[in-house]
N, CA, C and O atoms as a Tinker XYZ file with bonds, in Angstrom:
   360  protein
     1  N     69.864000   31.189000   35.737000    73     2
     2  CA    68.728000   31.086000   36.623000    64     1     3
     3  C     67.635000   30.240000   35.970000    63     2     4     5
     4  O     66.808000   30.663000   35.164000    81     3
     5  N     67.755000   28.843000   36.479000    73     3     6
     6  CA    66.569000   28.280000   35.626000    64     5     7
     7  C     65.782000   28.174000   36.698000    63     6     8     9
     8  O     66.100000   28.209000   37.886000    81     7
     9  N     64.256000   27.983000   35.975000    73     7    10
    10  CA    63.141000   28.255000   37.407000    64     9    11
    11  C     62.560000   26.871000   37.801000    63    10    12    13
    12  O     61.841000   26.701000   38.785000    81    11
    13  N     63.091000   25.523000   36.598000    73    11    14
    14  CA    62.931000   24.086000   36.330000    64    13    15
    15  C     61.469000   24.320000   35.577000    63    14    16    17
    16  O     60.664000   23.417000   35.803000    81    15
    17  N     61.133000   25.087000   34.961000    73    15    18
    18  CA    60.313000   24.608000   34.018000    64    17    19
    19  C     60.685000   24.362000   32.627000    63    18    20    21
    20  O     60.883000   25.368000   31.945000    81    19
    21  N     60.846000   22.968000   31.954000    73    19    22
    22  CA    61.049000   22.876000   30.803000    64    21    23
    23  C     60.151000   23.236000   29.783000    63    22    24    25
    24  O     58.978000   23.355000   30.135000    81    23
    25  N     60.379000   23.404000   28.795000    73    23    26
    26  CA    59.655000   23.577000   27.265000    64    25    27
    27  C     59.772000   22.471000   26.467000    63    26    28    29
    28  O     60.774000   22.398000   25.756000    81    27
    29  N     59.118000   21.768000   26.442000    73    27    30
    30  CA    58.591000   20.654000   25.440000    64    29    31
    31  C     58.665000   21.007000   24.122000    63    30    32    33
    32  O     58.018000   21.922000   23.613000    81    31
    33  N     59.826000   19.946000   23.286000    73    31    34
    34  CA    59.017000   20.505000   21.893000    64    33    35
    35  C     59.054000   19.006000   21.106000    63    34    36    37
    36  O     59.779000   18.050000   21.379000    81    35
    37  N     58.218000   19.096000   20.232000    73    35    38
    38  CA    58.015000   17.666000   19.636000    64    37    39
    39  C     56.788000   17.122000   20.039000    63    38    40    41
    40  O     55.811000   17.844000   20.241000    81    39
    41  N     56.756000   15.589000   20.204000    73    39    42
    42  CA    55.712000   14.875000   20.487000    64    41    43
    43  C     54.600000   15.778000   20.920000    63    42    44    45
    44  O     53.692000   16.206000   20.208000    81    43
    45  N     54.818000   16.022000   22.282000    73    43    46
    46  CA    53.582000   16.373000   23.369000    64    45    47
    47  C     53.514000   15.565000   23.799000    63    46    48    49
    48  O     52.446000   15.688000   24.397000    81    47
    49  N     53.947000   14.473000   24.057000    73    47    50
    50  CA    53.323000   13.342000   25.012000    64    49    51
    51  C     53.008000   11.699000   23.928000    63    50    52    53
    52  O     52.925000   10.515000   24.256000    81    51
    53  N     52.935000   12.217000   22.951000    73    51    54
    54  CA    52.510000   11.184000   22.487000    64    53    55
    55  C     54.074000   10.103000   22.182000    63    54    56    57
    56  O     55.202000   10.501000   22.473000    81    55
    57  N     53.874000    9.161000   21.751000    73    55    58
    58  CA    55.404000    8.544000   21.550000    64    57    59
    59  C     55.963000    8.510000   19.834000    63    58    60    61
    60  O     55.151000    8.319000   18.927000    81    59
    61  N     57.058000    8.667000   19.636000    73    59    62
    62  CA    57.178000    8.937000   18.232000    64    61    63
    63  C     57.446000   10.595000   18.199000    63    62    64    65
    64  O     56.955000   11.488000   18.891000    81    63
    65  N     58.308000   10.632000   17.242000    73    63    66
    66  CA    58.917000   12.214000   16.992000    64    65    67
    67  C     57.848000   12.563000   15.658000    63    66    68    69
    68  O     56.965000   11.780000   15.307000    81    67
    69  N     58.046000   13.553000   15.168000    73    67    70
    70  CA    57.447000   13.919000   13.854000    64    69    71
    71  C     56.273000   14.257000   13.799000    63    70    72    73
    72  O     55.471000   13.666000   14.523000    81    71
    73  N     55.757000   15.469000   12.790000    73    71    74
    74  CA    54.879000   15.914000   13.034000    64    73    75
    75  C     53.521000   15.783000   13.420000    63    74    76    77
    76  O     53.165000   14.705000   12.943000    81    75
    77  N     52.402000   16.390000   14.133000    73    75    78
    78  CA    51.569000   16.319000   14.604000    64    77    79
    79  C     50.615000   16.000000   13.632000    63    78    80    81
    80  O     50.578000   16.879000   12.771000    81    79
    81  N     49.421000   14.612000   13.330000    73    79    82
    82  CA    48.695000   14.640000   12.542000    64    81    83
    83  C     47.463000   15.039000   12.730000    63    82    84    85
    84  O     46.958000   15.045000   13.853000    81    83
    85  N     46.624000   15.545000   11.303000    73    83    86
    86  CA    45.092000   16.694000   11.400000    64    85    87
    87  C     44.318000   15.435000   11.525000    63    86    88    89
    88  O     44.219000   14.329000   10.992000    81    87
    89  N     43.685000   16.333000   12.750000    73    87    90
    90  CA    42.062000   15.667000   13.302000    64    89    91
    91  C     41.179000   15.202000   12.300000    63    90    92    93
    92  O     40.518000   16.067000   11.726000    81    91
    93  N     41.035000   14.092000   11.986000    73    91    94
    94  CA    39.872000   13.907000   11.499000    64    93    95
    95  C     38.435000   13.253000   12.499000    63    94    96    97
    96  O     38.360000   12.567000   13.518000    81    95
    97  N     37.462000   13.870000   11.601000    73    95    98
    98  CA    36.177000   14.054000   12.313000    64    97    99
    99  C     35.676000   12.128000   12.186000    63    98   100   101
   100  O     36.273000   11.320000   11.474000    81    99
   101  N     34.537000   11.824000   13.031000    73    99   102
   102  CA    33.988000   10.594000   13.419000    64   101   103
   103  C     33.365000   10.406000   11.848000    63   102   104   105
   104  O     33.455000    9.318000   11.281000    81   103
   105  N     32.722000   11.586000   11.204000    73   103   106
   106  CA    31.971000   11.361000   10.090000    64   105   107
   107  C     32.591000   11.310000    9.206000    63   106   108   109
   108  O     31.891000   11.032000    8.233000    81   107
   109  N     33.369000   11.403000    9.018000    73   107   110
   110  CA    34.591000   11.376000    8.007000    64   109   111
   111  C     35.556000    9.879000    8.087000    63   110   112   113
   112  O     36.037000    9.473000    7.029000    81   111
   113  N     35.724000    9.355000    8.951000    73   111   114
   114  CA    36.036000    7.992000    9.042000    64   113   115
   115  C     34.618000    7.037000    8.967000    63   114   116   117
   116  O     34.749000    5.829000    8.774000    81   115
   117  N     33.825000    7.386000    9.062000    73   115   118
   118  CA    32.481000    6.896000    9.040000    64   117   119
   119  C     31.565000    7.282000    7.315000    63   118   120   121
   120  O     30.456000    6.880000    6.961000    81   119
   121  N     32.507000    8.136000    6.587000    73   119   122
   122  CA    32.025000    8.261000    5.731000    64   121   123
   123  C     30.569000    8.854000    5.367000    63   122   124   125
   124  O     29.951000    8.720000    4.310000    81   123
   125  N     30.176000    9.575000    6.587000    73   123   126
   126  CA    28.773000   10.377000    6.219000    64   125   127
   127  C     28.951000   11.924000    6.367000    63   126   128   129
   128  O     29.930000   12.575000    6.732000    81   127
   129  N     27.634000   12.331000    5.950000    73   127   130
   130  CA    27.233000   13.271000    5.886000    64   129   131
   131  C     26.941000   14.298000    7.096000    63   130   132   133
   132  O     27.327000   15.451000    7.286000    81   131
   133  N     26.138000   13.462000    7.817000    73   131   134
   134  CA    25.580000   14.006000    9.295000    64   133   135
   135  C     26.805000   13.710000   10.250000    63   134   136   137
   136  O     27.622000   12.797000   10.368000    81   135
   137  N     26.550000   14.893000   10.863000    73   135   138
   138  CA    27.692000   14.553000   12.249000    64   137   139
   139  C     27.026000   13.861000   13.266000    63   138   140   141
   140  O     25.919000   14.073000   13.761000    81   139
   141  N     28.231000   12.626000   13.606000    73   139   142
   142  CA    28.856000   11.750000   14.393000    64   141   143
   143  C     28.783000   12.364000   16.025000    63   142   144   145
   144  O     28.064000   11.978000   16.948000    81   143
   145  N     29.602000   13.242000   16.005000    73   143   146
   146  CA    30.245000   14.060000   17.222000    64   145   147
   147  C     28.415000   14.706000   17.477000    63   146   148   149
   148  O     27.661000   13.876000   17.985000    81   147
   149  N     27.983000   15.686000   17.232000    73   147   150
   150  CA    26.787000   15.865000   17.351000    64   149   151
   151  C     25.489000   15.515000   17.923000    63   150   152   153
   152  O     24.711000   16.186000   18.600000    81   151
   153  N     25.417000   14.012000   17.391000    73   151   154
   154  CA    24.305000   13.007000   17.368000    64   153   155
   155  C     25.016000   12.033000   19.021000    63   154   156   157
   156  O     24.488000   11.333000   19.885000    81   155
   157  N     26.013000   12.376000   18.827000    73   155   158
   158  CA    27.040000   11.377000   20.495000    64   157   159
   159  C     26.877000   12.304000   21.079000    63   158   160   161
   160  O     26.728000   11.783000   22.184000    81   159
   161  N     26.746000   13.634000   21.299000    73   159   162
   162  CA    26.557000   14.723000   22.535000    64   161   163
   163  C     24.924000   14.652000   22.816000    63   162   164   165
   164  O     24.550000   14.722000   23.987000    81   163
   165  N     24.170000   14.546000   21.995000    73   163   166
   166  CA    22.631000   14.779000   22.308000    64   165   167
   167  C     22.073000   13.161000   22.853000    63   166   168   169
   168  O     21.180000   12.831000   23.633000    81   167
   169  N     23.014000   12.412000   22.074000    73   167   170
   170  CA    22.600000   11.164000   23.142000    64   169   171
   171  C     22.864000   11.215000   24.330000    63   170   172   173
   172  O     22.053000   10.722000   25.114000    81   171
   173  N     23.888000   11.730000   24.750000    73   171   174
   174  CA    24.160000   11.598000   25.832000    64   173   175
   175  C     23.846000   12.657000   27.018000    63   174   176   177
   176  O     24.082000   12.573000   28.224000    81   175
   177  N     23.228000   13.689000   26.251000    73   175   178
   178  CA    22.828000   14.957000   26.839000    64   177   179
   179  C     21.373000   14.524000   27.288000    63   178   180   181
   180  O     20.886000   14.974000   28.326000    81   179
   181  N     20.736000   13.691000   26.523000    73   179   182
   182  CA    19.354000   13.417000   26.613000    64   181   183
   183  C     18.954000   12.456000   27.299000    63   182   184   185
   184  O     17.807000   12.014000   27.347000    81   183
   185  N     20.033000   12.033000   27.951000    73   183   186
   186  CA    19.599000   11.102000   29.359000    64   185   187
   187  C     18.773000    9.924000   28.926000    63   186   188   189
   188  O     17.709000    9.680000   29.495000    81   187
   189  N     19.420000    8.867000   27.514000    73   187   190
   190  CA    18.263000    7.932000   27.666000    64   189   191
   191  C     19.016000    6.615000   27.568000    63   190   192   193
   192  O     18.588000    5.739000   26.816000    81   191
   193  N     20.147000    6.426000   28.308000    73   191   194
   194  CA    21.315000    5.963000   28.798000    64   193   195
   195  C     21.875000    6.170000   29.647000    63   194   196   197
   196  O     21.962000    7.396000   29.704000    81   195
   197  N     22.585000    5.551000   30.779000    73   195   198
   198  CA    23.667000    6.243000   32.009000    64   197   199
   199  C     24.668000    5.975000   30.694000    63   198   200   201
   200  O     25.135000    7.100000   30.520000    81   199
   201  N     25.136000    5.284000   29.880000    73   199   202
   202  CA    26.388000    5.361000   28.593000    64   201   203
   203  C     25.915000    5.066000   27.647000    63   202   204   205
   204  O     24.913000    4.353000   27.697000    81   203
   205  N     26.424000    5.479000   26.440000    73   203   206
   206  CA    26.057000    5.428000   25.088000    64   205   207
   207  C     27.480000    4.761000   24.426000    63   206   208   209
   208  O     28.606000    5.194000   24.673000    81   207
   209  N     27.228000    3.802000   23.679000    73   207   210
   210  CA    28.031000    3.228000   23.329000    64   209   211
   211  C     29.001000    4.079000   22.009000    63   210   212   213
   212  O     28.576000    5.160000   21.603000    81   211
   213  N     30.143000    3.558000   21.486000    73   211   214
   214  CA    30.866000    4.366000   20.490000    64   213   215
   215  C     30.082000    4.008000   19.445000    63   214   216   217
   216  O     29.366000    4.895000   18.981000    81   215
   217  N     30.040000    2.916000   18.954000    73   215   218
   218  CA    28.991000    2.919000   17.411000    64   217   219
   219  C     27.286000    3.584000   17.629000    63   218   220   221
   220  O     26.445000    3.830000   16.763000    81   219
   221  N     27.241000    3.679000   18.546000    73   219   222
   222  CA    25.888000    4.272000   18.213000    64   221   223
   223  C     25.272000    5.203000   17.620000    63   222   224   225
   224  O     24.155000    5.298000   17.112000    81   223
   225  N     26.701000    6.319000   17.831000    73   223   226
   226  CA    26.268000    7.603000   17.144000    64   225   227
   227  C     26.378000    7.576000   15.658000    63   226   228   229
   228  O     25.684000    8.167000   14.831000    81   227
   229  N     27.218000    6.909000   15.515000    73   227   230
   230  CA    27.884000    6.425000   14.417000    64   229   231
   231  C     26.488000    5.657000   13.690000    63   230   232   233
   232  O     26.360000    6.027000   12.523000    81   231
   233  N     25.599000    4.833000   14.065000    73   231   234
   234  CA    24.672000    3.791000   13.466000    64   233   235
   235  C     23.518000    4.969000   13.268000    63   234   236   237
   236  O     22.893000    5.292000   12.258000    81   235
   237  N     23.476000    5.515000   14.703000    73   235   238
   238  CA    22.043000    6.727000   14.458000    64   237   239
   239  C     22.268000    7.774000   13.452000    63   238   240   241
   240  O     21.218000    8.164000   12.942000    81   239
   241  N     23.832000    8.601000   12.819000    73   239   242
   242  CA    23.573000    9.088000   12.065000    64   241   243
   243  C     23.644000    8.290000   10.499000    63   242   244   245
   244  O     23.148000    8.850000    9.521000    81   243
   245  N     24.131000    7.299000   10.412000    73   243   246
   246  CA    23.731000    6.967000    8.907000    64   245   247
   247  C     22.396000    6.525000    8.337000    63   246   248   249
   248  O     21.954000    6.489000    7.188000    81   247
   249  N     21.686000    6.061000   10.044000    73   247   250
   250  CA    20.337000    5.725000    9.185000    64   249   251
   251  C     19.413000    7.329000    9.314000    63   250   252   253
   252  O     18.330000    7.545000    8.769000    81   251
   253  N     20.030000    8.108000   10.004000    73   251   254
   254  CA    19.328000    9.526000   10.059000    64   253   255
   255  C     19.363000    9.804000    8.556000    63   254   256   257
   256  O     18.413000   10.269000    7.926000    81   255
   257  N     20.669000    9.441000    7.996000    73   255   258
   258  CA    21.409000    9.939000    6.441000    64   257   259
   259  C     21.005000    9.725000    5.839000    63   258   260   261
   260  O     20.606000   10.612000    5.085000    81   259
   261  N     20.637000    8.087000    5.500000    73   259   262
   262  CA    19.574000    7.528000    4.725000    64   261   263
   263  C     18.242000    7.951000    4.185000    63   262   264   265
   264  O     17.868000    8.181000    3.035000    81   263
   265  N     17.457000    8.000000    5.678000    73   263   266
   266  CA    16.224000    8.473000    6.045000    64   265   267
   267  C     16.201000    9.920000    5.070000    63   266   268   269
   268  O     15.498000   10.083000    4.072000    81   267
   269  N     16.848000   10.579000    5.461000    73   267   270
   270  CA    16.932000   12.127000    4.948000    64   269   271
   271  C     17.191000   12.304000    3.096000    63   270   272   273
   272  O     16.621000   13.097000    2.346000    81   271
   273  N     18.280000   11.229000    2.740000    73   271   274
   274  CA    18.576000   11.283000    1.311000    64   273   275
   275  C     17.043000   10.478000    0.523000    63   274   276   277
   276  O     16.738000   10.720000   -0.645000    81   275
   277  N     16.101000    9.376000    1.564000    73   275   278
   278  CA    15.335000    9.032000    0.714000    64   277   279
   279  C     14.235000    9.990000    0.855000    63   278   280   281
   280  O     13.642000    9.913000   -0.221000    81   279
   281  N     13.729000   10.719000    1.478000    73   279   282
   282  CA    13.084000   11.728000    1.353000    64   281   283
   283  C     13.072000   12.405000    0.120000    63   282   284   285
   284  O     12.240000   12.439000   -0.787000    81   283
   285  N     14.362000   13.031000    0.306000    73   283   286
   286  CA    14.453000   14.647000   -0.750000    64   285   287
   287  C     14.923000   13.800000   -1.869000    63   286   288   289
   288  O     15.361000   14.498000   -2.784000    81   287
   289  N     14.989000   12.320000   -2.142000    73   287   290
   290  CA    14.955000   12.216000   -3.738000    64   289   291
   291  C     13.618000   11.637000   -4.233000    63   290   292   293
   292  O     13.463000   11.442000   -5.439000    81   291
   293  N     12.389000   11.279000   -3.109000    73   291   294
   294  CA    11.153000   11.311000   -3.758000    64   293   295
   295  C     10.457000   12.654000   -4.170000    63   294   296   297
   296  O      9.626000   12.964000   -5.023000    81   295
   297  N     11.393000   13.544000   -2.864000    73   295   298
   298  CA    10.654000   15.387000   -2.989000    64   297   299
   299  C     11.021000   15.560000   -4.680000    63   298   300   301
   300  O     10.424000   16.088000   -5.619000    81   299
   301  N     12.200000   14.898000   -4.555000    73   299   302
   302  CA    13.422000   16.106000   -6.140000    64   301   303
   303  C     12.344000   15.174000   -7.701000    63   302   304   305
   304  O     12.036000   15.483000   -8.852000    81   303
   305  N     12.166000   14.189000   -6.945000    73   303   306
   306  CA    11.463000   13.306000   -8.329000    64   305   307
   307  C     10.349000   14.327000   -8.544000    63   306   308   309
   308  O     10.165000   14.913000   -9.611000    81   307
   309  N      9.350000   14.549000   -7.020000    73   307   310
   310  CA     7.932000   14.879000   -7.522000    64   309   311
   311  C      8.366000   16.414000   -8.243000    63   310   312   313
   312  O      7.687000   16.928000   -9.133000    81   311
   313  N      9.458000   16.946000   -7.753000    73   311   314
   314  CA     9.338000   18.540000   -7.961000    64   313   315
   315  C      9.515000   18.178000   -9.791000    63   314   316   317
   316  O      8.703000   18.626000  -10.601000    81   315
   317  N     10.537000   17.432000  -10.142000    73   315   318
   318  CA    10.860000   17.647000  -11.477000    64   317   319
   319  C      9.437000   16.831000  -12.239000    63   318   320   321
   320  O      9.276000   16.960000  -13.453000    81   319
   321  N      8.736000   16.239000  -11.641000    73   319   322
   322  CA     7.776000   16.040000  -12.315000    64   321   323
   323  C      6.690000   17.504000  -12.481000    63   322   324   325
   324  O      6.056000   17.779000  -13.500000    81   323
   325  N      6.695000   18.110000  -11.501000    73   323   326
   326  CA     6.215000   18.943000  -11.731000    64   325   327
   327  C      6.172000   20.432000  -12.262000    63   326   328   329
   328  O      5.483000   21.446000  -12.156000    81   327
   329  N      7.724000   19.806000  -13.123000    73   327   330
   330  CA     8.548000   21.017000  -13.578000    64   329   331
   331  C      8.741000   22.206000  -12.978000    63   330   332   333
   332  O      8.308000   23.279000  -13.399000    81   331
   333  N      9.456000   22.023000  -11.890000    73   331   334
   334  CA    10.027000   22.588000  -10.591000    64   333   335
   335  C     11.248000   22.657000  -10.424000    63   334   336   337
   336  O     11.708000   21.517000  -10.498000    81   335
   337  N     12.136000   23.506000  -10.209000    73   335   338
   338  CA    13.650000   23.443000  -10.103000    64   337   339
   339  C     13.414000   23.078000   -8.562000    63   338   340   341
   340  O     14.195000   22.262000   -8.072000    81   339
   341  N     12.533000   23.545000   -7.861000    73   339   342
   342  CA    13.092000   23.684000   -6.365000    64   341   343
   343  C     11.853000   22.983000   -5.674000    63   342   344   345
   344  O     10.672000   22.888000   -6.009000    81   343
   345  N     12.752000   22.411000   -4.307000    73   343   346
   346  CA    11.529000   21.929000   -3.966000    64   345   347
   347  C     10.899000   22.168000   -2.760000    63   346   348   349
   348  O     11.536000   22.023000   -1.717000    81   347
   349  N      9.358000   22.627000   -2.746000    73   347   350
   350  CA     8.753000   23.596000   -2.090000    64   349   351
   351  C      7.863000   22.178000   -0.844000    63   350   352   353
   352  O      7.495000   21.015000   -1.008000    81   351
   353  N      7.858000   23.256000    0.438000    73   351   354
   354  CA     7.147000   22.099000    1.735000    64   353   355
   355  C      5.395000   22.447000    1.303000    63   354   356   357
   356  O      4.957000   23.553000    0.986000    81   355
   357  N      4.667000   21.246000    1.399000    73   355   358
   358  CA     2.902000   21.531000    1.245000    64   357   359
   359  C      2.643000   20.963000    2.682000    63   358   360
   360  O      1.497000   20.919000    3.130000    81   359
């Protein structure tokens, strides 16, 4: 009694046999820190585009990355100048 539903095994659809390869993330081929995926949902959530292009999220978080690493290494300079392990908001 078959009911004609088959069971797939392998691919899924894709072409090529052999195992399924792990997701890697946008920031991770992009080589940053800040998420990719993240910064592409709030663009696009935030309505300041009818489309947001693929590099964009990609461009907005590395200079977010930037922005953020030059910060906290003028903070980490002043703290250790001020013989500070940690560094506190004024």
């Amino acid at each position: 009694m078959d009911t004609g539903s088959k069971v797939k095994k392998g691919a899924g659809g894709r072409k090529g046999g052999g195992p399924k390869k792990k997701p890697v993330s946008r920031s991770v081929k992009a080589g940053l820190q800040f998420p990719v995926g993240r910064i592409g949902r709030y663009l696009k959530k935030g309505r300041y585009s009818q489309r947001v292009g693929t590099g964009a999220p990609v461009y907005l978080a590395a200079v977010l990355e930037y922005l953020a690493a030059e910060v906290l290494e003028l903070a980490g300079n002043a703290a250790r100048d001020n013989k500070k392990n940690r560094i506190i908001p004024r």
